[in-house]
C-alpha positions as CSV (number, residue, x, y, z in Angstrom):
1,X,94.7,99.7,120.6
2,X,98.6,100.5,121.1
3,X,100.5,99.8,118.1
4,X,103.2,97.7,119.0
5,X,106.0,96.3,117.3
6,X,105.9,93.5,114.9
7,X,109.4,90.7,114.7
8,X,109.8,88.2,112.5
9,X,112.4,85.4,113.2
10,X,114.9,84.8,110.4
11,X,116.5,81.3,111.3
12,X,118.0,79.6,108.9
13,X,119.3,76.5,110.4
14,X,123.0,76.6,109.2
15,X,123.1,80.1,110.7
16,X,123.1,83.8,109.1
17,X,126.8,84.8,109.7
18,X,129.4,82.9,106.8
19,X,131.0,81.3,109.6
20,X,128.5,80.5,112.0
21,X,128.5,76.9,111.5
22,X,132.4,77.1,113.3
23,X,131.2,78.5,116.4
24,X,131.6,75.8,119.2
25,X,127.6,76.5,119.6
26,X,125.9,75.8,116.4
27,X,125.5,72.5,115.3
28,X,126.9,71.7,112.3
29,X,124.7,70.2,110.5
30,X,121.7,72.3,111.5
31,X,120.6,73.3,108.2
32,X,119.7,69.6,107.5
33,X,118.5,69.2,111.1
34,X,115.0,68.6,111.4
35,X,115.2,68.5,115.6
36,X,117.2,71.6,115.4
37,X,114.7,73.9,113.5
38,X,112.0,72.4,116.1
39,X,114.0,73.8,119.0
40,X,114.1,77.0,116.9
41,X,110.5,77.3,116.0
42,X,109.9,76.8,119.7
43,X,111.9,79.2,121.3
44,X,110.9,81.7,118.5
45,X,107.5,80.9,119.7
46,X,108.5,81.1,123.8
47,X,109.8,84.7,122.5
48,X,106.4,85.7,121.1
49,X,107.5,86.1,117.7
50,X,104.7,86.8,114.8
51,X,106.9,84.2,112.5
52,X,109.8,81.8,111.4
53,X,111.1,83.5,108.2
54,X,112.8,81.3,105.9
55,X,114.5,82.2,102.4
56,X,115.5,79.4,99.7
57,X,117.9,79.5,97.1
58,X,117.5,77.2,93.8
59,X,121.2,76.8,93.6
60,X,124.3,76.2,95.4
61,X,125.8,79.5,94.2
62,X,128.8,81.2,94.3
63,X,131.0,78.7,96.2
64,X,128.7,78.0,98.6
65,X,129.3,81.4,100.6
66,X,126.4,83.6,98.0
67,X,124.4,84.1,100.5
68,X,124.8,82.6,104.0
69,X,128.5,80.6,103.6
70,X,129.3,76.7,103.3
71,X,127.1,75.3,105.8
72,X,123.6,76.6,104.2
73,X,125.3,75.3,100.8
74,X,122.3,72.6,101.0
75,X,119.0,72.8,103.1
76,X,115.5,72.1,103.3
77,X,112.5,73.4,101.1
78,X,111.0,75.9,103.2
79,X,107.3,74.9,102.7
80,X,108.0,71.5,103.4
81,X,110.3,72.0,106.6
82,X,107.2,74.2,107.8
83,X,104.3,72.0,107.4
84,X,106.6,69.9,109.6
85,X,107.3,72.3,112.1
86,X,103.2,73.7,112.1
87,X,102.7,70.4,113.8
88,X,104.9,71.4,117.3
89,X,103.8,74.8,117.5
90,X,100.4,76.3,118.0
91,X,101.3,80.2,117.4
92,X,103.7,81.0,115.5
93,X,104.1,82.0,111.9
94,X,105.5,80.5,108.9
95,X,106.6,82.8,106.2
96,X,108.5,80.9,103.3
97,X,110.0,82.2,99.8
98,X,108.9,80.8,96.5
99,X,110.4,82.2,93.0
100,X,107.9,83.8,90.8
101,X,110.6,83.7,88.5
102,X,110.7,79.5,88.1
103,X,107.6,78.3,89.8
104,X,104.2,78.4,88.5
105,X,101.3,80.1,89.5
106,X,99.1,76.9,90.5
107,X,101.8,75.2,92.4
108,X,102.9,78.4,94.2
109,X,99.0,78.7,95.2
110,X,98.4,74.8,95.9
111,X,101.6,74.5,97.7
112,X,101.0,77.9,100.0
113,X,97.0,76.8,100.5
114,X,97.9,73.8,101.8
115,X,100.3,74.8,104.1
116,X,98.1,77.4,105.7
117,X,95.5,74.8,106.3
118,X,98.1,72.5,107.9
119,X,99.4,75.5,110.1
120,X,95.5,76.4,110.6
121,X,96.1,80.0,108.9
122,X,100.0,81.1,110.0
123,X,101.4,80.4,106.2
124,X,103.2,83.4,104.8
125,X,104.7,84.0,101.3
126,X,107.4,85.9,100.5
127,X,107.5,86.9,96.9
128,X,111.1,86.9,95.1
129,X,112.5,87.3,91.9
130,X,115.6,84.7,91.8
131,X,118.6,85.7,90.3
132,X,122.0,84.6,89.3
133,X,122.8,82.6,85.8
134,X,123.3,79.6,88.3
135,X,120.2,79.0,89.2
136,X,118.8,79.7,85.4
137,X,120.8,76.7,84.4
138,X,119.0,74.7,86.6
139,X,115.6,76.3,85.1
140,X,116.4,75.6,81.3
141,X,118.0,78.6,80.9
142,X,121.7,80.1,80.6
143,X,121.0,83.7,81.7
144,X,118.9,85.2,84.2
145,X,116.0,86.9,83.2
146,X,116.5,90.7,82.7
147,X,115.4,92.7,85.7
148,X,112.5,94.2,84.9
149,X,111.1,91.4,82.8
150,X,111.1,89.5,86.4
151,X,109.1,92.1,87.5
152,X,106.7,91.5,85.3
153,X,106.5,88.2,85.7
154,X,106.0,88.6,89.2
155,X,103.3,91.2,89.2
156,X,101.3,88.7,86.9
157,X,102.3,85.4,89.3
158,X,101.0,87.2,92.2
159,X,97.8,88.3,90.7
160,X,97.1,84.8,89.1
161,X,97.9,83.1,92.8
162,X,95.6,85.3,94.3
163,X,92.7,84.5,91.9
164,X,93.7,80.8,92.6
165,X,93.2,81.6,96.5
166,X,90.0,82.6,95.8
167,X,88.8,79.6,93.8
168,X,86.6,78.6,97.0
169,X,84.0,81.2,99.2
170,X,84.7,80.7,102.6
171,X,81.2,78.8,103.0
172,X,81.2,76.5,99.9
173,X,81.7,73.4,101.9
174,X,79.1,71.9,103.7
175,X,80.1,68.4,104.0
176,X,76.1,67.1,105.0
177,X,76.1,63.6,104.7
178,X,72.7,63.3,105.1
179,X,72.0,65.5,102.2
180,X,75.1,64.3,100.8
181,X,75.8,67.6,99.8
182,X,79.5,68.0,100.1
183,X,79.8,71.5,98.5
184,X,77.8,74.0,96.8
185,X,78.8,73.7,93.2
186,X,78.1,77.9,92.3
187,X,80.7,78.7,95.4
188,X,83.2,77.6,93.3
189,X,85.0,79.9,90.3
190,X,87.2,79.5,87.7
191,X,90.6,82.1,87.0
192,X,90.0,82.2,83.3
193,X,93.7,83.6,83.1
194,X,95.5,84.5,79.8
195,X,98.1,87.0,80.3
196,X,101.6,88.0,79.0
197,X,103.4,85.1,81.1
198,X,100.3,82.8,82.2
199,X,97.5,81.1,81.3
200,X,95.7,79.6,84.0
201,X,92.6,78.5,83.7
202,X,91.6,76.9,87.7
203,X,89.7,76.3,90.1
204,X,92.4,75.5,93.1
205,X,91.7,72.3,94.3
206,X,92.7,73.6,98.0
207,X,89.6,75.6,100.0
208,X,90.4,78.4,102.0
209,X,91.7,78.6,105.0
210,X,90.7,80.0,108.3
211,X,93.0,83.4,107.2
212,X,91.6,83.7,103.8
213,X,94.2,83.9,102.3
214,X,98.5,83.3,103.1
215,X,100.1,86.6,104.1
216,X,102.0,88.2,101.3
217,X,105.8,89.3,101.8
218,X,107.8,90.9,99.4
219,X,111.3,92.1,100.0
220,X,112.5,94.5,97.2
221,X,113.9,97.5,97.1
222,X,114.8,98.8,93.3
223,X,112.3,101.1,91.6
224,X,110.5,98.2,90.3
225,X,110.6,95.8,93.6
226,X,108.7,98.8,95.1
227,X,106.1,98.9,92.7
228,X,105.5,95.6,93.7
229,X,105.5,95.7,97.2
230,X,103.6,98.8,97.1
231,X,100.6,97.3,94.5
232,X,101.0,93.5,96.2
233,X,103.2,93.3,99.8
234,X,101.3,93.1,103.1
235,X,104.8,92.8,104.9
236,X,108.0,94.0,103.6
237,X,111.6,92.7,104.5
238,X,114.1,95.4,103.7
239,X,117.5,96.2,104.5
240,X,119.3,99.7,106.1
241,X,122.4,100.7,107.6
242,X,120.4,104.4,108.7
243,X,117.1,105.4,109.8
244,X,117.3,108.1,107.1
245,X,117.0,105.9,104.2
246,X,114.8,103.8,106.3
247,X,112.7,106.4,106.9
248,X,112.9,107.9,102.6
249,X,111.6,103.7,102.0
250,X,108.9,103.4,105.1
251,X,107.3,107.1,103.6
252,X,107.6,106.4,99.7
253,X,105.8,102.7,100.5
254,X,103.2,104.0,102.2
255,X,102.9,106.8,99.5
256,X,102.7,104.8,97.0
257,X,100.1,102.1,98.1
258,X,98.0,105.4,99.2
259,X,98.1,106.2,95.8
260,X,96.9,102.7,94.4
261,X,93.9,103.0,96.8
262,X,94.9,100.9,99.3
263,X,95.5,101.1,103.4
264,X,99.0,102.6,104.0
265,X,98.4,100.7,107.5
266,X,97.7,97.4,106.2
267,X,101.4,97.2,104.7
268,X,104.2,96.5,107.5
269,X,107.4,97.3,106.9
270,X,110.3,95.1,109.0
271,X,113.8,96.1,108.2
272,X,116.8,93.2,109.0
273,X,118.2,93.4,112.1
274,X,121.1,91.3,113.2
275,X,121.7,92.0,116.9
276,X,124.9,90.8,118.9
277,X,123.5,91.0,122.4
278,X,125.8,91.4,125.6
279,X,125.0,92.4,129.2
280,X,127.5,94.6,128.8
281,X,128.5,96.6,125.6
282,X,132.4,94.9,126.3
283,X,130.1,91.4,126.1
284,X,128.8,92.0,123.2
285,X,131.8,92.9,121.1
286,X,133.5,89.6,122.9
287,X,130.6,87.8,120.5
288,X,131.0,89.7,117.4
289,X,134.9,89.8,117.4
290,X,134.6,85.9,118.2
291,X,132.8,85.1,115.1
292,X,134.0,87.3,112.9
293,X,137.3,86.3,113.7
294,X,136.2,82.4,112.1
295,X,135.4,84.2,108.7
296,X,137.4,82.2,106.3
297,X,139.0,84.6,103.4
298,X,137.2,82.3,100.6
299,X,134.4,82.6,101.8
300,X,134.1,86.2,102.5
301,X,135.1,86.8,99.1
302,X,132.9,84.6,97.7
303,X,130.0,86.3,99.5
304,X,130.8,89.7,98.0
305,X,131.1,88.3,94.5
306,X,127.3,87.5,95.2
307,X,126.6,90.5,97.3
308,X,127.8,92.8,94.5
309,X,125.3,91.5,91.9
310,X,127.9,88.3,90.3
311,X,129.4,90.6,87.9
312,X,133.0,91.4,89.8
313,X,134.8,88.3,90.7
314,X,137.2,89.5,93.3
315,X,139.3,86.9,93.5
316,X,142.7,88.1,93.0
317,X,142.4,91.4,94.0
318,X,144.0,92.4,97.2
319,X,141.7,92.0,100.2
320,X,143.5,94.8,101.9
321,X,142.9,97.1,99.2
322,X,140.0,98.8,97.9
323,X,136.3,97.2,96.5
324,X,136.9,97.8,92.6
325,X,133.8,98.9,90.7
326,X,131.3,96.5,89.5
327,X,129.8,96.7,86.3
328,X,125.4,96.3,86.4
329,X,123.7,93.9,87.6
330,X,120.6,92.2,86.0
331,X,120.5,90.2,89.6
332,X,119.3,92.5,92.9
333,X,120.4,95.9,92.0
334,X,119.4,97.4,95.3
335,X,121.6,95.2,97.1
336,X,124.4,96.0,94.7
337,X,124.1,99.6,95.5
338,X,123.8,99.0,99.5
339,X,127.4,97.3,99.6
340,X,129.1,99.7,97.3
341,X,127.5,102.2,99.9
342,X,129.0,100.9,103.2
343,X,132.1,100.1,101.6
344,X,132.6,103.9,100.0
345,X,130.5,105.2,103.8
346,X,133.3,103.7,105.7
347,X,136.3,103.6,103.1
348,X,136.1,99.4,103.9
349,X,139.0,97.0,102.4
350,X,137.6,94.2,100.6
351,X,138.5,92.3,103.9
352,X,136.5,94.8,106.3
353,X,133.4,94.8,104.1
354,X,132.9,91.0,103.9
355,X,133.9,91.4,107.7
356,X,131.3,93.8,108.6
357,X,128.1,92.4,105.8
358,X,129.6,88.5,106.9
359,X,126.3,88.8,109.4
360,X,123.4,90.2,107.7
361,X,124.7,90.7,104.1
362,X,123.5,94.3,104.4
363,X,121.3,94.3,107.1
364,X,121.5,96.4,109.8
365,X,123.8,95.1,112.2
366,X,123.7,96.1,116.4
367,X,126.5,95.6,119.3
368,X,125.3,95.9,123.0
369,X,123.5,95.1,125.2
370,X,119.5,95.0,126.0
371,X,119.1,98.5,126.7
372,X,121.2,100.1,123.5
373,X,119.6,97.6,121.0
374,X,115.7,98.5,122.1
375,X,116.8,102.0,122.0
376,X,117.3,101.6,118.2
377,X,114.4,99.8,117.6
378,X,112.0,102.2,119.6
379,X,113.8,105.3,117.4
380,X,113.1,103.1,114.4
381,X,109.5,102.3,115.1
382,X,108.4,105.1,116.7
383,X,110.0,107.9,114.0
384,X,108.2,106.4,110.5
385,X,111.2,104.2,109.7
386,X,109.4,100.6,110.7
387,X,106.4,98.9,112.2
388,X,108.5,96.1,113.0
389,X,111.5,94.1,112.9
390,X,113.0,90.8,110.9
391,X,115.3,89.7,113.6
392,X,118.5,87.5,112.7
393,X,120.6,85.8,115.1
394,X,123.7,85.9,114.0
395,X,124.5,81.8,115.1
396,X,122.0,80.0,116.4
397,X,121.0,79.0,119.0
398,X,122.7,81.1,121.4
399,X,122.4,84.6,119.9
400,X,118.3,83.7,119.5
401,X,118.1,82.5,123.0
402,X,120.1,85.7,123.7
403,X,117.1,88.4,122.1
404,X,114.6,86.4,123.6
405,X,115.8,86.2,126.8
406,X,117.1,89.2,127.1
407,X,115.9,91.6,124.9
408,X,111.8,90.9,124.4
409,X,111.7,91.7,128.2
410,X,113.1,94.9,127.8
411,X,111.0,95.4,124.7
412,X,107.9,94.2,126.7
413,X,108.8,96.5,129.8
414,X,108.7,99.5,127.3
415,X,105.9,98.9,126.2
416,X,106.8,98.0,123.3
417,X,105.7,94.5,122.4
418,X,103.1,91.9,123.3
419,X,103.3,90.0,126.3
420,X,100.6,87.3,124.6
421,X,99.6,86.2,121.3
422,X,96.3,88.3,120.1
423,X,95.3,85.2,117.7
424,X,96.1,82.3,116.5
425,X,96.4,83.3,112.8
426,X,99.0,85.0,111.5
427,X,97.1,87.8,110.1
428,X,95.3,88.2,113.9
429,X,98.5,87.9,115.6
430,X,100.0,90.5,112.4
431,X,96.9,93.3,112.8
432,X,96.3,92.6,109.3
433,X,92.6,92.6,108.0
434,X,91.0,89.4,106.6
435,X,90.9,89.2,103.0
436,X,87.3,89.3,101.5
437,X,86.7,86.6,98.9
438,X,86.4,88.2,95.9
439,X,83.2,86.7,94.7
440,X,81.4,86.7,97.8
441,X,82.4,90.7,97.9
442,X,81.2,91.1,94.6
443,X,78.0,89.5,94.8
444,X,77.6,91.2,99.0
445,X,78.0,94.7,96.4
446,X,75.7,93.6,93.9
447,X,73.2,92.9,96.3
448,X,73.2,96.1,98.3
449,X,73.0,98.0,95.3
450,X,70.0,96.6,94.4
C-alpha cells in the first residue's frame, strides 16, 4: 500500500492567529460557538481529514494573548465539545488534550473511554505537561512543577491510563438475557497500581471500544518530552521552521522507539503547518499582510512573554529593538529555544517576531498558493522529515475552506493523499495497528507456549 500523507485539523474556534477574531470573516464569538465548530468539523471531514485537533489551556494566561490572543481567552472543554461534535460526523477524528500534570489517571482514562465509544473509536489523546504558575494556582499550587518532575508524572499517568484501558477484554460482555449473563466476571482485571505519583487500584468502569484503545498524541520536544513520545506517542505534534531540524527530530524518534523495541512505523510524526493559501503567490501575501496588519501591540507582546517560557516580561522594552535574553524556563523549554532561534535566524525586532510567530506560535508558517505549499509538504514527507501534517488555518473559516478546496486536490492529484476514508476508526483511517488487550495477549502467549 502507498504510504500517503497523514493531516490533522487544528481548529480552535476563536482562530489560531492573535488577531484572527478581527478579520471581517471569523465570527467573533466562535470559540464559544457550538454551530461554528459543527461547520468546522464538517468541512474538516468534506476535506478528508484523519482529525479535529483541539488543545486546552487550564488558565486564562498571560493577558489572554499566551497562546492564541483575546478571543480564545475562554472556550470549551475539548472532550466535551467533541462528544458533541461525534454526533454530526461519521469519519472524522477527535484528538483532545488532557494535563497529566493536574488530572488523574482514572478520570483521564474514563473521560477518553467514553468518548471513543460515543465517537465509535475516533477519540485521540494528546498528552501534555501544563505549564505556567497561573494555572498551578488554580491546581492548589503557587509554582509549576519542575520540568522534569512533569515528566515523570506523565510517563507514570500514561502507563496507569493505559492499564485502566485495558480493564475490559474485548469479549467480556455478552449481554444474554436469557442466560442473564451480562459479562464474564474473569474478563475483567484490576491495575493494582502504586507508583511514585499514583496509586490506582481499578477496574475502569468504561469497556473498550471498537479501536481498543484512544490514539495517543504527544507533542514534546525537549530531551525529556522525547523520551516520552518515543516510549508512549503513536502521533507526534511538533514544530519547525526547516526540514533540517525536522528531519534531526523525525530520525532521533524513530531511533529511539527502535531502541525501546517498538515499530518505528507505528509512530507518525505531523509537524504544524500554518498555510496562507492564494491562487496566486501576490494572493496569498494580500491574506497574510491583512491579518497581520490587525495584530494589536499588547497582544503580540503578551504572546511572547508566553512564547518565551513567562520568565521575560517584555513590556517596556522597545518593540523596535531587539528580543532581550530570557532567563530558564521550568515551562516548555523547547519552545523557548525555537523563538529565541527565529528571532536571532532572522535578526527579528520584538515587533517582527510576534508579527511572524502571531500565526502558529512557532510553527511552520507557508505563503502561496496550491502548487508552492504541496511542494513543501511532498519535500517534507517524502525526505524523512514527516508522515504527515497538523494543518492550522490561520482564521477560520475561510483559510480552512481555502486548504480544502484548494490544496487537498492538488495533494490528491499528486498522489499524495486519500481520495476516501480507509475506516471508520481513527486508528484504520491513521494506519495504526489495533492494540492487543493485554490480558488476552498474555493468556493467547501462555497458551501457545504450552
Amino acid at each position: 500500500m502507498t504510504r500517503k500523507i497523514r493531516l490533522g485539523a487544528f481548529l480552535p474556534g476563536g482562530g489560531q492567529h492573535i488577531a484572527s477574531w478581527r478579520h471581517p470573516d471569523q465570527p467573533a464569538d466562535g470559540a464559544t460557538s457550538l454551530d461554528f465548530h459543527k461547520q468546522l468539523a464538517q468541512t474538516a471531514e468534506r476535506g478528508l481529514f484523519d482529525a479535529y485537533f483541539l488543545a486546552d489551556n487550564l488558565a486564562v494566561g498571560f493577558g489572554g494573548a499566551r497562546e492564541g490572543g483575546n478571543a480564545r481567552v475562554a472556550g470549551f472543554e475539548p472532550v466535551t465539545l467533541f462528544s458533541a461534535l461525534s454526533t454530526v460526523t461519521s469519519n472524522l477524528g477527535f484528538i483532545a488534550t488532557a494535563s497529566t500534570t493536574y488530572e488523574e489517571p482514572y478520570n483521564t482514562a474514563r473521560k477518553f473511554a467514553s468518548l471513543d465509544l460515543i465517537s465509535g473509536g475516533r477519540a485521540g489523546w494528546n498528552v501534555v505537561t501544563t505549564t505556567g504558575d497561573p494555572t498551578a494556582q488554580n491546581f492548589n499550587r503557587d509554582t509549576q512543577l519542575p520540568h522534569a518532575a512533569r515528566y515523570r508524572r506523565a510517563a507514570e499517568h500514561v502507563d496507569v491510563v493505559k492499564q485502566l484501558w485495558d480493564s475490559f477484554e474485548d469479549d467480556a460482555f455478552i449481554r444474554d438475557k436469557e442466560s442473564g449473563t451480562f459479562y464474564q466476571p474473569e474478563k475483567l482485571h484490576e491495575s493494582d497500581h502504586r507508583g511514585e505519583h499514583f496509586q490506582v487500584r481499578g477496574p475502569l468502569n468504561v469497556p473498550r471500544s471498537p479501536q481498543g484503545h484512544p490514539v495517543i498524541v504527544q507533542a514534546g520536544q525537549s530531551e525529556d518530552g522525547r523520551g516520552l513520545a518515543a516510549a508512549t506517542a503513536e502521533v507526534i505534534f511538533t514544530a519547525h521552521q526547516h526540514i533540517e531540524t525536522a528531519q534531526e527530530f523525525y530520525r532521533d524518534i524513530k531511533a529511539r522507539a527502535r531502541g525501546l523495541g517498538r515499530d518505528p512505523g507505528h509512530i507518525l510524526v505531523m509537524p504544524g503547518v500554518a498555510p496562507f493559501v492564494g491562487r496566486t503567490q501576490a494572493e496569498a501575501q494580500e491574506k497574510y499582510d491583512r491579518l497581520t496588519g490587525l495584530i494589536l501591540e499588547e497582544d503580540g507582546v503578551g504572546l511572547l512573554n508566553g512564547l518565551t517560557g513567562g520568565t521575560l516580561d517584555l513590556r517596556g522594552y522597545d518593540v523596535d529593538g531587539p528580543l532581550p535574553p530570557a532567563p530558564p524556563t521550568e515551562g516548555m523549554k523547547s519552545r523557548q529555544a525555537l523563538i529565541r532561534q527565529i528571532a536571532d535566524e532572522n535578526n527579528f525586532s520584538i515587533r517582527q517576531l510576534y508579527q511572524w510567530v502571531a500565526t502558529a506560535r512557532g510553527h511552520f508558517t507557508i505563503v502561496g498558493t496550491p502548487e508552492t505549499i504541496v511542494d513543501t509538504l511532498q519535500e517534507w514527507f517524502e525526505n524523512e522529515a514527516a508522515d504527515g501534517f497538523n494543518i492550522l488555518p490561520p482564521w477560520l473559516p475561510t483559510a480552512l475552506d481555502d486548504f480544502v478546496d484548494l490544496v487537498i486536490p492538488e495533494l490528491q492529484r499528486r498522489g499524495l493523499f486519500r481520495t476516501a476514508y480507509e475506516g471508520r476508526t481513527l486508528r484504520e483511517n491513521l494506519g495504526l495497528p489495533f492494540p492487543v488487550n493485554r490480558w488476552a495477549g498474555a493468556r493467547a502467549a501462555l497458551q501457545a507456549a504450552e
